[in-house]
C-alpha positions as CSV (number, residue, x, y, z in Angstrom):
1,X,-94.8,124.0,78.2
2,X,-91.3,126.0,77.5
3,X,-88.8,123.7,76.4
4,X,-85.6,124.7,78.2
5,X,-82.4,122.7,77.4
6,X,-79.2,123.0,79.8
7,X,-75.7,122.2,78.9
8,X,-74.1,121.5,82.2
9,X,-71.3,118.5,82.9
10,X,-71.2,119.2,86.4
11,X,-74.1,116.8,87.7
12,X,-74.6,118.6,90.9
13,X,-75.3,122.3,89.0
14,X,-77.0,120.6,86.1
15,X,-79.4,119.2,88.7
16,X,-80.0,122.3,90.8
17,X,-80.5,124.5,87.7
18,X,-83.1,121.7,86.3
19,X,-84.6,121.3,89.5
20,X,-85.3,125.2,90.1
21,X,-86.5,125.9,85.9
22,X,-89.2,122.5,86.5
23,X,-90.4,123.9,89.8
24,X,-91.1,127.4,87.9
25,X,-92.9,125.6,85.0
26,X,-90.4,125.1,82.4
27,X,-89.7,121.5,80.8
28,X,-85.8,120.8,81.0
29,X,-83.6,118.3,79.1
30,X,-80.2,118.0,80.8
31,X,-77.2,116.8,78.4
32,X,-73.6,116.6,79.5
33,X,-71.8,116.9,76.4
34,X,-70.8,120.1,73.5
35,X,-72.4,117.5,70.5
36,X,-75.3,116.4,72.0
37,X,-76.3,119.9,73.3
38,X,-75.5,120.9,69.3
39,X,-77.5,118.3,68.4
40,X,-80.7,119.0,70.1
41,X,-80.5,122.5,69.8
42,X,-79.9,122.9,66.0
43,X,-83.6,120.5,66.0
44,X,-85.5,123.5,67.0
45,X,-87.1,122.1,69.6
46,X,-85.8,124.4,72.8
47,X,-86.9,127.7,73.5
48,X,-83.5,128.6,75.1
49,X,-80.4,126.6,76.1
50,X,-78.1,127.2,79.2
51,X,-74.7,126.5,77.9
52,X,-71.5,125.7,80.2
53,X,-68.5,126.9,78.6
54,X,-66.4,124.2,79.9
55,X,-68.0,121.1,79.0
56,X,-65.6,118.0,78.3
57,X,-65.9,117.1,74.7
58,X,-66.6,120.5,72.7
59,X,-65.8,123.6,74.4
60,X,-69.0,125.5,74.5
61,X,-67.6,128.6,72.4
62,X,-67.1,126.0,69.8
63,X,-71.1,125.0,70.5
64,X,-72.1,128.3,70.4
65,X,-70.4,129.2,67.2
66,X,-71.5,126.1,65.1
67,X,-75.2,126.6,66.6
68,X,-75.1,130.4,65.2
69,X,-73.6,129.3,61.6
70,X,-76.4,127.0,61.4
71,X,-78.7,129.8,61.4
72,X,-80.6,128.5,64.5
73,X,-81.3,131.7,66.7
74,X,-82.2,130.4,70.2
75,X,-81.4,132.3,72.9
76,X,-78.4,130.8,74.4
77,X,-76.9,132.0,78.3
78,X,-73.9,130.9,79.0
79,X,-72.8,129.5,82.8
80,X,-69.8,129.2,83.6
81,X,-67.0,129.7,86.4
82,X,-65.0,131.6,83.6
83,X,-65.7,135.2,84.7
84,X,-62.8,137.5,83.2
85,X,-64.2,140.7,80.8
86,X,-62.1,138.6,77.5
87,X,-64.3,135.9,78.2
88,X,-67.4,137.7,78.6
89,X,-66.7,139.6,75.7
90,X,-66.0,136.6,73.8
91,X,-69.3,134.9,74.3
92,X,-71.5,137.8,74.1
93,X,-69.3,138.4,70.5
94,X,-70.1,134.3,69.3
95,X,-73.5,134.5,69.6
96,X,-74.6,134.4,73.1
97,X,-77.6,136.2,74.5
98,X,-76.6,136.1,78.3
99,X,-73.2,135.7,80.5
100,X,-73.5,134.1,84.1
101,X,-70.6,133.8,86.1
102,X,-70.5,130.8,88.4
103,X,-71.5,131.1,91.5
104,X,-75.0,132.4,91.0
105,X,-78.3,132.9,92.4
106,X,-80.6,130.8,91.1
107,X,-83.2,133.6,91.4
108,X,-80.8,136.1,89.2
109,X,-80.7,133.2,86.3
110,X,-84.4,132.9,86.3
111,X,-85.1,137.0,85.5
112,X,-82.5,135.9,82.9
113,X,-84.3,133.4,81.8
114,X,-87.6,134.9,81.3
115,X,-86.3,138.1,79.8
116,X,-85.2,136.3,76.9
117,X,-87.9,134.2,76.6
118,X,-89.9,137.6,76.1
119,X,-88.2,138.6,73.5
120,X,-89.3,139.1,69.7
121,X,-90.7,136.2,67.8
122,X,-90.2,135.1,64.8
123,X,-92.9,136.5,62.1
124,X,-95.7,134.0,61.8
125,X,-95.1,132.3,65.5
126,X,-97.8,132.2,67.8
127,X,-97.5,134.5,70.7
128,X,-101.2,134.5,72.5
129,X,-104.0,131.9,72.6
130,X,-107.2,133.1,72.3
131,X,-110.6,131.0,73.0
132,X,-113.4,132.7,73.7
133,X,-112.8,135.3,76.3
134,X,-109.8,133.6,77.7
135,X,-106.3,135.3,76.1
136,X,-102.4,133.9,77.3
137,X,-99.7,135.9,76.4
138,X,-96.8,133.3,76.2
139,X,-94.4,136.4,75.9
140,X,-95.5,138.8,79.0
141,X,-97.0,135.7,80.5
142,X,-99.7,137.4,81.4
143,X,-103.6,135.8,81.3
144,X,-106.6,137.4,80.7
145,X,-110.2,137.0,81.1
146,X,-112.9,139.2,79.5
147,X,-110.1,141.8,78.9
148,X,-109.3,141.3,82.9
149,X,-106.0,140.2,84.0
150,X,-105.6,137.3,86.7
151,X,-102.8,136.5,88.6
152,X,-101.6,133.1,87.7
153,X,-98.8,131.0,89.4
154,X,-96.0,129.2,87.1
155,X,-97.9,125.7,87.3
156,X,-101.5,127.4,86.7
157,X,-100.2,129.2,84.0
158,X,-98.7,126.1,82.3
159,X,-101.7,124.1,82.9
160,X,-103.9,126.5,81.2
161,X,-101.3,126.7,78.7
162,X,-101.5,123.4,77.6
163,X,-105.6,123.4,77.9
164,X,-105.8,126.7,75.6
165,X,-103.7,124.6,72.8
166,X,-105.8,121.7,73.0
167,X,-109.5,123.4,73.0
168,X,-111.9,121.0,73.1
169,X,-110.0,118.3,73.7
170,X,-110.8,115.8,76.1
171,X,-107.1,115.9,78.5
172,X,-107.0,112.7,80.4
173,X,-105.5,113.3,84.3
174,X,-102.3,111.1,82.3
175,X,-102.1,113.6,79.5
176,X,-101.6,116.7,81.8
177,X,-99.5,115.1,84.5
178,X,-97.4,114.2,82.0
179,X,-97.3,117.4,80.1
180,X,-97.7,120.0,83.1
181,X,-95.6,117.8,85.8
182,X,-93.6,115.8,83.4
183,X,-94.4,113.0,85.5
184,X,-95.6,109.6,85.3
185,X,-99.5,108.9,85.7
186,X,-100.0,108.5,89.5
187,X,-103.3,107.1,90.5
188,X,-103.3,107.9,94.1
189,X,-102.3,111.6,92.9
190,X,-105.3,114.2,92.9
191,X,-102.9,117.2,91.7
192,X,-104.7,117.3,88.5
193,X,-108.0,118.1,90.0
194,X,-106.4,120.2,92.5
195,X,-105.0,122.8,90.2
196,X,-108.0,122.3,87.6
197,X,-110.0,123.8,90.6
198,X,-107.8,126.8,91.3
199,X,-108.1,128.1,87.5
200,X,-112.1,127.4,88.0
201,X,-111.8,129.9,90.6
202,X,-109.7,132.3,89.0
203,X,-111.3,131.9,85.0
204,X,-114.8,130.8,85.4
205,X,-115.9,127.1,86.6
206,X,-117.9,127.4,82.7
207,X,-114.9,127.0,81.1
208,X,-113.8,123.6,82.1
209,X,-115.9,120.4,81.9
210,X,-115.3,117.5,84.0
211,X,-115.5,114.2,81.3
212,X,-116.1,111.6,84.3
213,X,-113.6,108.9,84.6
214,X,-111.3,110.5,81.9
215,X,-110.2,113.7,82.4
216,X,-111.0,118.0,81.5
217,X,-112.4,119.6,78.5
218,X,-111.9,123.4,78.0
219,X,-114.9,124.9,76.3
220,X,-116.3,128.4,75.3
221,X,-118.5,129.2,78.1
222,X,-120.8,131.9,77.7
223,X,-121.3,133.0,80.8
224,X,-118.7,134.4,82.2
225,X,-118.1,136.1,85.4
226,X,-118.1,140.3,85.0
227,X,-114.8,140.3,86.7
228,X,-112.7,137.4,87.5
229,X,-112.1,136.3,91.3
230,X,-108.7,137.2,91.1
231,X,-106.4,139.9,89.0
232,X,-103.4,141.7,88.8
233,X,-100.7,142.7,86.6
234,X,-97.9,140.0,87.6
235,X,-97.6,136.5,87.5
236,X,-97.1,134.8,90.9
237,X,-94.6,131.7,91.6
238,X,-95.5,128.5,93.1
């Protein structure tokens, strides 16, 4: 699952913009301060950070420019209720990828979002996971079965996700809560099984084998469907 990180001191907007990325598919760490945002981000972990310029200990500029000397190139948009051209220009010129003026639309941060998540990898990163006829683009987002494309919402797409870099692999119900979800194991929960059963419909039921009493396999079926039950060319939103 994308690893999103979000530099926000104001716990009301940190918790919206969290609340809105995790509901779209993305994983989200929310930290308050410049040093632990530098911290975390300089790791390598994060596939992109939302950065407030006006955070109380570091002022994000400062972030953004010791990030960049580092040599650590995630994409980094900046929030904040600074919105004059000078400090536009002066973000964009530090290192930033993005400038969002608060107030905002959630909906206009999230294009944001995903159009710097599609941009270039680094050589030698993976970018699609193949197995068998199954193919995920993780930069168009875009599945594909047999050479078909199916339409896949943000929570299918990261379940499969996480099934197509595990292949083989016995998941436990815990395992993909946890990873999909980021929740806690739930035993009266069935949302597993739920959304296992909408990418049987939409891949091929052969691809994924029920291990009783533990969890989902994802296997190399043979036979699979001539055309998929569902296909398009865009990904669809929970």
């Amino acid at each position: 699952m994308t690893q999103i990180l979000i530099a926000e001191d104001e716990e009301r907007i940190a918790a919206f913009v969290a609340k809105g990325l995790h509901a779209e598919g993305f994983a989200t760490t929310v930290v308050a301060s410049g040093s632990e945002a530098l911290e975390l981000a300089q790791a390598g972990e994060y596939s992109l950070l939302v950065l407030d310029l006006g955070l109380a200990d570091m002022d994000g500029f400062e972030v953004l420019q010791q990030l960049r000397a580092s040599g650590q190139a995630v994409p980094v948009i900046i929030l904040t209720a600074r919105s004059s051209v000078t400090d536009t220009v002066a973000g964009l010129e530090s290192g930033a990828d993005d400038y969002m003026a608060k107030p905002f639309r959630f909906e206009e941060l999230l294009a944001r979002v995903r159009l710097r998540l599609r941009a270039p990898q680094p050589p030698g990163e993976v970018t699609t996971l193949t197995h068998g006829p199954l193919q995920l683009d993780l930069r168009t987002r875009r599945m594909r079965v047999a050479g078909h494309e199916v339409d896949l919402s943000a929570r299918e797409f990261a379940l499969a996700e996480t099934f197509l870099r595990h292949p083989g692999h016995v998941l436990s119900r815990e395992q993909l809560l946890s990873q999909v979800w980021g929740y806690d194991f739930d035993p009266g929960s069935n949302v597993v099984d739920v959304y296992v059963r909408y990418l049987r419909k939409k891949l091929g039921a052969a691809h994924f084998d029920t291990v009783r009493g533990v969890g989902y396999r994802l296997v190399d079926a043979t036979a699979v469907p001539s055309r998929p039950a569902s296909h398009g060319r865009h990904v669809a939103v929970d």
